[in-house]
C-alpha positions in Angstrom: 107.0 127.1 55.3 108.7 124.1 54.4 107.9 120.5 55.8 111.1 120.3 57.5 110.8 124.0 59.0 107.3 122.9 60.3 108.4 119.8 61.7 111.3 121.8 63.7 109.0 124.5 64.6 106.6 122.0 66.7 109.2 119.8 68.0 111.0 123.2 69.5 107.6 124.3 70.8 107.2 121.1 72.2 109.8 120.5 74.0 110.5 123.8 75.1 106.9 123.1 77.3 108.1 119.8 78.7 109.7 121.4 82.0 106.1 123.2 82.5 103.3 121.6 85.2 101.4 120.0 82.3 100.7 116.1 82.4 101.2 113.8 80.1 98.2 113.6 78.4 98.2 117.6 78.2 101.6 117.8 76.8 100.0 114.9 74.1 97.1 116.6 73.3 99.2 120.1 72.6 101.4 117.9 69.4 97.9 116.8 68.3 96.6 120.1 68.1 99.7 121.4 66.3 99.6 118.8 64.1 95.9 119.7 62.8 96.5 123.4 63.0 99.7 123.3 60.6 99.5 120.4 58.3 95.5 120.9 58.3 94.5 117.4 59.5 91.2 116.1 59.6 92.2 114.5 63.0 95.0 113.6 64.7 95.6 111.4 67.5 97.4 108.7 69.9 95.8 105.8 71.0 96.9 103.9 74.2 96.5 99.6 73.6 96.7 97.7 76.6 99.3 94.5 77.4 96.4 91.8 76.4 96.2 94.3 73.1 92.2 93.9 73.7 91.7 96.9 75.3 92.3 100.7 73.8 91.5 104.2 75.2 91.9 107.9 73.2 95.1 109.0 75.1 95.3 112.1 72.9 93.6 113.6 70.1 92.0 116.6 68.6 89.4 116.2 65.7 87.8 113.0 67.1 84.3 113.8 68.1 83.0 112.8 71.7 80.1 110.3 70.2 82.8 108.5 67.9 85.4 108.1 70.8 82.7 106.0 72.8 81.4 104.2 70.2 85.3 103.0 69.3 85.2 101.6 72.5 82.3 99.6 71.8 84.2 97.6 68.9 86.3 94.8 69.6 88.7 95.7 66.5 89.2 98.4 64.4 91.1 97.0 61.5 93.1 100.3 60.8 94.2 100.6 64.6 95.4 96.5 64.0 97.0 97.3 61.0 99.0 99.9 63.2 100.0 98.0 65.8 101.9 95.7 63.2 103.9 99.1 61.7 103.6 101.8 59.9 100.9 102.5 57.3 100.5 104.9 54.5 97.6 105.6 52.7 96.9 108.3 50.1 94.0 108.4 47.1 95.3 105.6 45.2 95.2 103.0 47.4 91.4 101.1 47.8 92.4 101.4 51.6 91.1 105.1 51.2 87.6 104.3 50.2 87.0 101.2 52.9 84.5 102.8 55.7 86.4 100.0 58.1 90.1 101.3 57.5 89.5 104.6 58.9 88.7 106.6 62.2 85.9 109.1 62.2 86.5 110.4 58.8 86.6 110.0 55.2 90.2 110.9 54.1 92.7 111.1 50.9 95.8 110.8 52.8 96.5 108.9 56.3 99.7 108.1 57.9 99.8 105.6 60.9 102.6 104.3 63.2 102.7 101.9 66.1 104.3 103.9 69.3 107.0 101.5 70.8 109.0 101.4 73.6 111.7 98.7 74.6 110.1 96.2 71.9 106.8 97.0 73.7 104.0 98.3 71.7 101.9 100.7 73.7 99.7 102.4 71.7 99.6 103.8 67.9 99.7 107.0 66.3 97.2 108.1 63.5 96.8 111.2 61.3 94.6 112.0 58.2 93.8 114.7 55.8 91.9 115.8 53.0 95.1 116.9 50.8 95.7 114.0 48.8 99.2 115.1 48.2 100.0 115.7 52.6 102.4 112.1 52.2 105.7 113.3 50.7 108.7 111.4 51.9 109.7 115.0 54.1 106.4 114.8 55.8 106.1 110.8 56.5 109.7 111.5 58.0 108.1 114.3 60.0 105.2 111.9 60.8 107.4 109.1 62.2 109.3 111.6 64.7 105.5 112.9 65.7 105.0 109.2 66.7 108.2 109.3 68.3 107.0 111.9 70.3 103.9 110.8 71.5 105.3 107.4 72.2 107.4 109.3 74.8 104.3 110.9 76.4 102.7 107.4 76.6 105.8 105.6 78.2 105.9 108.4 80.8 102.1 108.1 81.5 102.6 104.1 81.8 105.8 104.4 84.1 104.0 106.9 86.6 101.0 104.0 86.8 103.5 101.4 87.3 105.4 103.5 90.0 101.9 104.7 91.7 101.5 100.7 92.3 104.7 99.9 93.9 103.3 101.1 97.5 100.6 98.8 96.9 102.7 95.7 97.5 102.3 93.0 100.5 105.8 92.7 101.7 105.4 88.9 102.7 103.5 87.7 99.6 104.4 90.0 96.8 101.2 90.5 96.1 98.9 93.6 95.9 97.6 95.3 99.0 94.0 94.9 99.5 93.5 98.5 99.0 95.2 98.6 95.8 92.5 95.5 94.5 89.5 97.8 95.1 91.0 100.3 92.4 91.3 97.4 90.1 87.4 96.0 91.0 86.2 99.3 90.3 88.3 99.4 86.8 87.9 96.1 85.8 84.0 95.6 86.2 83.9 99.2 84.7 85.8 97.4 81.2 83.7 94.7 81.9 80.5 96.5 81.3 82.0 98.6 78.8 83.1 96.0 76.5 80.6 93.4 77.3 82.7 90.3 79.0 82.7 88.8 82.1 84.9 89.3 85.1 85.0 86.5 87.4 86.3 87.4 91.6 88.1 84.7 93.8 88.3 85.0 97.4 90.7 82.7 99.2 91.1 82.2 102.6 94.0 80.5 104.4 93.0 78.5 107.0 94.7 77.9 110.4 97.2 80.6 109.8 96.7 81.8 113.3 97.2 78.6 114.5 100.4 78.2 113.2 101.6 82.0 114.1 100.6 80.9 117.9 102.3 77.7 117.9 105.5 78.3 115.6 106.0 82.1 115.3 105.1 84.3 112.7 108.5 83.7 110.8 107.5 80.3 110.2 103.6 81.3 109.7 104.9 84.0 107.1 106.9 81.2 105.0 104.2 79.3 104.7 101.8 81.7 103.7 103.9 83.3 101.5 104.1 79.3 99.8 100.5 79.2 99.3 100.7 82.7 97.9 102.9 81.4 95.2 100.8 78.3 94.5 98.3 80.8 94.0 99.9 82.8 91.6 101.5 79.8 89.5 98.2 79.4 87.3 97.2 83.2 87.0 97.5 85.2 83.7 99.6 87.9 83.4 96.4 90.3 83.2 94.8 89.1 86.4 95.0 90.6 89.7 96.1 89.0 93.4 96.1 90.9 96.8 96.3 89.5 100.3 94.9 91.6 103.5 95.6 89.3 106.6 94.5 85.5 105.8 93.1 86.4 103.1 94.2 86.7 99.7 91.5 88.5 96.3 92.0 87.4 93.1 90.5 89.6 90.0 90.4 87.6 86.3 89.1 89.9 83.6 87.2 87.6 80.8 86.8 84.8 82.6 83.4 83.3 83.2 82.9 81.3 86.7 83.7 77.9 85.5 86.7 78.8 83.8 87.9 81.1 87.2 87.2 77.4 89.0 89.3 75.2 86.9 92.3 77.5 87.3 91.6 77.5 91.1 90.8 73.7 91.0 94.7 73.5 90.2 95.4 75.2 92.7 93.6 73.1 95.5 95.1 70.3 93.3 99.0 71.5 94.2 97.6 72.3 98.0 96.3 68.2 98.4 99.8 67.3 96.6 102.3 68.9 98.8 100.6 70.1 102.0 101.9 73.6 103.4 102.5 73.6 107.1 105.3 72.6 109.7 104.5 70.1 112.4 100.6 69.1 112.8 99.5 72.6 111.6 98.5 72.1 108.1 97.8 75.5 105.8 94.2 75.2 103.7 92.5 77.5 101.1 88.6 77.7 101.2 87.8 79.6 97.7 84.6 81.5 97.0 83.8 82.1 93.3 81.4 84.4 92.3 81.3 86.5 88.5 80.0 89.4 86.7 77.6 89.9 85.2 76.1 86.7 85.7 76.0 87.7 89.8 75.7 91.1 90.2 77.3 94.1 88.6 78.3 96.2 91.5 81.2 95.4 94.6 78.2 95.7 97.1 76.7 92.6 95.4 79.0 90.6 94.2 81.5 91.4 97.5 78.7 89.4 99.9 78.2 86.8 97.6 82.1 85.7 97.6 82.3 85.9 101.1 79.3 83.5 101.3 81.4 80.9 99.4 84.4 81.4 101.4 82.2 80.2 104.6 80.6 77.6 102.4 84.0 76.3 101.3 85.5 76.5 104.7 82.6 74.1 106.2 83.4 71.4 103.5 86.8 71.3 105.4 90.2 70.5 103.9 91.2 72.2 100.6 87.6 73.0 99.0 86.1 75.5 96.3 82.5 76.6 96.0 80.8 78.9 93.3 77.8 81.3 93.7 74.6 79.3 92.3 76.7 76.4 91.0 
């Protein structure tokens, strides 16, 4: 069978599955086992790269053993995996990039092809096949190659819309900001990264204070306005990768690889823009009290480090005025 007759064989098989109850990830994992079965591939697979570019998870594969995938998730970098995500790479016996234990997954190879999987000038994950046949890379099969990446870029993009749609729910309608049920999902994933890859995650509590008092006096429209201000002063110095939700007069704040002092100084800016512009209306002025507290360096579970940031919060709100206070500062 010809490469072209292969490559039209799976893509009809493929596709012909889509309208089926099978998930993403399912629908993945059936091109990867295709792929191995008919072009006889060590391993095949697509691997999902979060935003920051950091962070990367086996989204589908076959021929990847269970003890490699985790210990890939103990690397910072895998140079063949960077290499990837900057377009495509071929790689057959000739090339020294063959015989480099770094430039490679699980296995020794004489012919890899890799492609990044983009969508909408986003990179989202790349795809990576290899093979013992040191001829595999004809110019019909890196073709067929670059429509298998194709492919599972598609799978990936779905997976990342459903997340993204899953999360819309989760929104405080006066704030914009998550609900406080949706930040417990992203505690539990975050400090689960954290301790997977071995860097700190730092949790912010901030509470408004006299919000009541300015819902009793002046109404909850006006009360709303202004803390839906202070949300927004609040968000002004965040990354893009950390995480803000509100639940009454309070508002949680999540920042993956940052250490305590660093989750203060972004913080101290915000107490900075409180004490420039007061928030209120009349003689009810808005404050934040902000308890900071970090993993690992506090705990490494929400039942410790939860406590220990409510702790600041009261310690902050006695200091009166616009005030932050750290765990064991």
């Amino acid at each position: 069978m010809s490469s072209v007759d292969t490559r039209i064989r799976i893509e009809n098989e493929i596709l012909s599955g889509i309208d089926r109850k099978s998930s993403e990830e399912e629908q993945a994992n059936r091109l990867m086992y295709l792929l191995v079965d008919h072009y006889r591939l060590h391993s095949a697979s697509a691997i999902a790269v979060e935003p920051d570019g950091d962070d990367i998870s086996v989204f589908a594969h076959r021929g990847l053993s269970g003890n490699f995938i985790k210990e890939m998730y103990t690397r910072r970098s895998l140079p063949l995996i960077a290499a990837a995500l900057r377009g495509e790479v071929t790689v057959d016996p000739g090339d020294s990039r063959a015989k480099d234990p770094s430039f490679r997954l699980e296995h020794e190879y004489k012919s890899l092809y890799a492609a990044p999987c983009r969508f909408q000038d986003e990179t989202i994950g790349v795809f990576i096949a290899d093979s013992g046949d040191p001829g595999l890379l004809t110019a019909e099969t890196r073709e067929a190659f670059s429509a298998y990446a194709r492919l599972a870029t598609l799978f990936l993009a779905v997976r990342n819309l459903q997340r993204k749609i899953s999360r819309i729910p989760d929104v405080d309608s006066v704030t914009g900001l998550s609900t406080f049920k949706y930040f417990h999902q992203v505690l539990h994933r975050e400090l689960t990264r954290g301790m997977k890859f071995h860097h700190p995650v730092s949790m912010v509590f901030v509470k408004v204070r006299h919000l009541r008092e300015m819902n009793e006096v002046y109404g909850h429209v006006a009360a709303d306005a202004a803390l839906a201000e202070v949300a927004r002063r609040i968000k002004a110095p965040l990354r893009e990768v950390d995480y803000a939700a509100r639940s009454g007069a309070n508002i949680y704040i999540m920042m993956p690889k940052l250490s305590k002092a660093e989750a203060a100084g972004v913080m101290q800016q915000v107490v900075q823009a409180m004490d420039a512009a007061p928030v209120g209306k009349g003689d009810v002025t808005l404050n934040v009290a902000v308890g900071i507290v970090s993993y690992p360096q506090d705990g490494d579970t929400e039942r410790i480090l939860i406590p220990y940031a409510d702790a600041m919060v009261h310690e902050s709100s006695r200091k009166g005025g616009n005030a932050i206070a750290v765990f064991k500062d």
